[in-house]
C-alpha positions, 0 to 999 in steps of 0.5 A: 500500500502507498503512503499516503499523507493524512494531515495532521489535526494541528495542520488541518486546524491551523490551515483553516484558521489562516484560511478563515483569516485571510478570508474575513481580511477580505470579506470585512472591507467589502462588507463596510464598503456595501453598507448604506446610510440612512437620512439624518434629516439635516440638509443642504442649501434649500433645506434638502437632505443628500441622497443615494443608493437609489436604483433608477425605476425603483418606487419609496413606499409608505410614510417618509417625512413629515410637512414641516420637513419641506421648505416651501419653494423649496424641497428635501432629498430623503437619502434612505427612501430615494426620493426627493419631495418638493413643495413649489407652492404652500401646501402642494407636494410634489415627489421624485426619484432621487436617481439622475436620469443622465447618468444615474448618479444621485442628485445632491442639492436643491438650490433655488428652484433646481434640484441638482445633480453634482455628477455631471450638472445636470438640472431639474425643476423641484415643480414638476421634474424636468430637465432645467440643465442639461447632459440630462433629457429625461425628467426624473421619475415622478411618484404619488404623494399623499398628506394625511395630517404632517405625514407624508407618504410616497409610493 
């Protein structure tokens, strides 16, 4: 019969634990990097929030801010849900994806009447979403918006 080499306990173990930390070494950075941050409510100029991680199509639903949130004239991008919500005039809502339709990067500032997108400068109009500035030459997407009492709510 040959011989044949069965590995020893101490070297199968110590071989898994190198292994293991080799792969955690790996596995963590990408694991952080992967991670997502919710909207912390605070914003830039025009008293909007940042935004991101949103993928283009895709709609918020349920309950995502409150009235008061939204300056009037102004709007607000609420990071976590992907969408931004406006209110051009007193009491009328208006809610867009958060997502560029140029280049899909997300838009990062409302200023003035413009919700922006830093990426590439492209423009659009906190009124109704359409393109103010190019590269971009689609309107961001619009959702539903409903107010019950301060809560609103976008799907």
């Amino acid at each position: 019969m040959a011989d044949s080499k069965v590995p020893q306990g101490g070297d199968a173990s110590r071989r898994a634990v190198v292994g293991g930390f080799l792969g955690v070494g790996v596995a963590a950075p990408l694991l952080v990097a992967c991670g997502s941050e919710e909207s912390s409510g605070s914003g830039e100029s025009g008293g909007s929030g940042g935004s991101d991680d949103a993928a283009a199509g895709s709609s918020p639903s349920g309950a995502i801010g409150k009235t008061s949130e939204v300056p009037v004239g102004s709007g607000r991008i609420y990071k976590g849900e992907k969408v931004v919500v406006t209110q051009p005039v007193e009491g009328e809502f208006k809610a867009f994806s958060s997502i560029c339709t140029h280049r899909q990067c997300p838009v990062t500032k409302i200023e003035g009447k413009d919700i922006s997108c830093t990426c590439h400068g492209s423009k659009f109009s906190i009124a109704d979403g359409s393109v103010t500035n190019g590269p971009a030459e689609k309107p961001l997407e619009e959702f539903q918006v409903t107010v019950a009492g301060e809560e609103i709510t976008v799907s």
